[in-house]
C-alpha positions, -999 to 999 in steps of 0.1 A, spaced: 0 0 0 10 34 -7 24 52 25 11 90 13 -27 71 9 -23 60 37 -8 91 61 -36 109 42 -67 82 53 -53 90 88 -51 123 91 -89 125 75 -98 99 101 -81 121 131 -94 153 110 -132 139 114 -125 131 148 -115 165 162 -147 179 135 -170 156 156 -160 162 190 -159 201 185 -182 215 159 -218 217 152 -241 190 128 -233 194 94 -218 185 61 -186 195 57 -161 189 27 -121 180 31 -94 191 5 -63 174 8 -40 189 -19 -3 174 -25 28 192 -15 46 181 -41 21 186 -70 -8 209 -66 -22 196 -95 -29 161 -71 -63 164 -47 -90 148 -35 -124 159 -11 -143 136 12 -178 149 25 -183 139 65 -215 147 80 -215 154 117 -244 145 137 -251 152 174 -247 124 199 -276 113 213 -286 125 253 -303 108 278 -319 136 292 -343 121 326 -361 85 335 -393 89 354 -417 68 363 -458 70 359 -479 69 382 -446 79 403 -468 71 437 -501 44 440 -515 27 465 -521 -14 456 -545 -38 476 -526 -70 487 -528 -97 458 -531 -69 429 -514 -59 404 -504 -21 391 -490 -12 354 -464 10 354 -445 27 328 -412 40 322 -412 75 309 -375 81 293 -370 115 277 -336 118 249 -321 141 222 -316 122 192 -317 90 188 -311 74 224 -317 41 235 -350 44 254 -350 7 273 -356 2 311 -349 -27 332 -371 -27 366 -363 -37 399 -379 -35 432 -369 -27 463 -388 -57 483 -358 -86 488 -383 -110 496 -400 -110 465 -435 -102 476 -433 -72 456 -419 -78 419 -420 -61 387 -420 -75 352 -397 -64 321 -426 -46 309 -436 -24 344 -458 -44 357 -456 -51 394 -471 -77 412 -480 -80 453 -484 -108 471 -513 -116 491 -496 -118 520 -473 -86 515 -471 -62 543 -486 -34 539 -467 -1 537 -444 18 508 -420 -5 483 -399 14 461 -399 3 422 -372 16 399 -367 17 363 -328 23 350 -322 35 315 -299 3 300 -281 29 278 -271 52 308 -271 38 349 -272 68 364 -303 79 351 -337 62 366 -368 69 380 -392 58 407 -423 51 421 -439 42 454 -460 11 454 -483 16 490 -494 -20 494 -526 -12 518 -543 -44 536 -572 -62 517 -608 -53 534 -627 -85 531 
């Protein structure tokens, strides 16, 4: 392989990596002209886009009260620029499992389940830090 083709590929590849990392979305056009022969160019288009931002995870309803041996829906609200992975995985705060949650939000008491607040949390799979909660008040079933 030619050594100039190749000292040029790089310095377009760490060229289009500075662009990206410090300049705004866009097209924008390279000219690589020879030093030895003007005559002897070539242009590559790169398109910058913006990286995608996980802005906030919250949880709706963030705060409902559940009868022992019901179930409640929830759902994870996750807000991004761009094009963000917008997944959730759930987990709840009861170790003994008499308060669970599904994949898809949906959490579960027990019938025996003592009443009083459980915390359920979703965490964005694209970004840990971000998550949201809500409080599950199990409340004793009136029979």
């Amino acid at each position: 392989m030619d050594l100039r083709i190749s000292k040029i590929k790089l310095i377009l590849l760490q060229f289009h990596q500075a662009l990206a990392a410090n300049t705004r979305p866009g097209p924008y056009t390279i000219t690589v002209t020879s030093t030895f022969d003007r005559t002897k160019s070539d242009s590559a288009t790169i398109t910058v886009t913006s990286a995608p931002v996980l802005n906030s995870v919250t949880v709706s309803p963030s705060s409902e009260s559940v009868v022992q041996g019901n179930t409640e829906q929830l759902t994870a609200n996750v807000n991004v620029s761009g094009e963000a992975v917008q997944t959730v995985t759930w987990t709840s705060s009861n170790t003994n499992n008499n308060v669970t949650v599904d994949a898809n939000g949906l959490v579960s008491v027990a019938a025996n389940t003592p009443p009083g607040p459980y915390t359920i949390t979703a965490i964005s799979t694209a970004n840990g830090s971000k998550s949201g909660n809500a409080t599950i008040n199990v409340v004793t079933k009136i029979e």
